[in-house]
N, C-alpha and C positions, 0 to 999 in steps of 0.2 A: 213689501208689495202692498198697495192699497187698496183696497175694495171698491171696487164702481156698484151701483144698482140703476134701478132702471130709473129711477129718479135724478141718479146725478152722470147717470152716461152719457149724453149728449153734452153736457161743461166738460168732462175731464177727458171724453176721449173725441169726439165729436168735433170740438172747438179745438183740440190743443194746438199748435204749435209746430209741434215736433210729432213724428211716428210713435204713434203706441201699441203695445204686444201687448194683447189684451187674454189672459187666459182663464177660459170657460171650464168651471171645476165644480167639485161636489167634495162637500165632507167627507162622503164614503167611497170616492175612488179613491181606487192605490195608485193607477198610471197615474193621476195628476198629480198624487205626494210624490211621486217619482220622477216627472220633470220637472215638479217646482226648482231645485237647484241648478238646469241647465237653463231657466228660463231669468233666473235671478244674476247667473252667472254671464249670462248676454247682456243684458240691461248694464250690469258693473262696465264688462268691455267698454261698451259702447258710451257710456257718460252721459253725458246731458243731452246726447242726439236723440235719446228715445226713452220712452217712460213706459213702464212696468205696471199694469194691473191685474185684477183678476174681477170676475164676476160667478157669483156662485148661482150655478143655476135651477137650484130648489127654491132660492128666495126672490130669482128675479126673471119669470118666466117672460115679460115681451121683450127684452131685449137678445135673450136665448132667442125666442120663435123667431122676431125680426132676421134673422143671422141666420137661420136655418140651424142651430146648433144640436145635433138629434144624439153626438153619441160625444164621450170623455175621455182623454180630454180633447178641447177645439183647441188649438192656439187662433189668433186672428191678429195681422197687424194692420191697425189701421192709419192711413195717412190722407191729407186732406180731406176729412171727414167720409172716406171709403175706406172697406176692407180691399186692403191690397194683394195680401197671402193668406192663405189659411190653411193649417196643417191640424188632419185627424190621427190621432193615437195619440199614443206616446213610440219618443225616438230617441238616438243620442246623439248629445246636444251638438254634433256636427250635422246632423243632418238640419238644425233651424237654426245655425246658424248659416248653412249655404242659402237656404231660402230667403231667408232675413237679411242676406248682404246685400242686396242691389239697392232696398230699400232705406238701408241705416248707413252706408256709405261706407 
């Protein structure tokens, strides 16, 4: 999964292409160690339709505040440079991936 910050979020998820699941995380939460693999495990499904990041938001507070991002973890998928979905907590990984279908095909 690759790191965005607030310097390169507007190229990588902003501009891209294809929908990206963008997930707003912290070192020291457990929920987000805890859907990292449901969140990598969609990204695989889905192949080249959709790109995988994350933004850590100790180090990259305007793109957090931009997004209203207040509690961990956020998922966000964004498509044509809007957030399209956005799920708070942590869930299991059927529950993002029903929300994530319409958008990833």
């Amino acid at each position: 999964m690759d790191e965005v910050t607030d310097e390169t979020f507007a190229d990588e998820v902003l501009a891209s292409p294809i929908p990206v699941i963008v997930d707003f995380w912290a070192p020291w939460c457990k929920p987000c160690e805890a859907i990292e693999p449901h969140l990598v495990g969609i990204a695989a499904k889905y192949g080249g339709r959709v790109r995988l990041v994350r933004v850590n938001v100790d180090e990259n507070l305007a793109v957090s505040g931009r997004y209203g991002v207040l509690s961990l973890p956020t998922v966000m998928v964004f498509a044509e440079a809007e957030p399209r979905e956005t799920i708070f907590g942590a869930h299991p990984r059927s529950h993002y991936e029903r929300a994530f279908k319409p958008l990833l095909g």
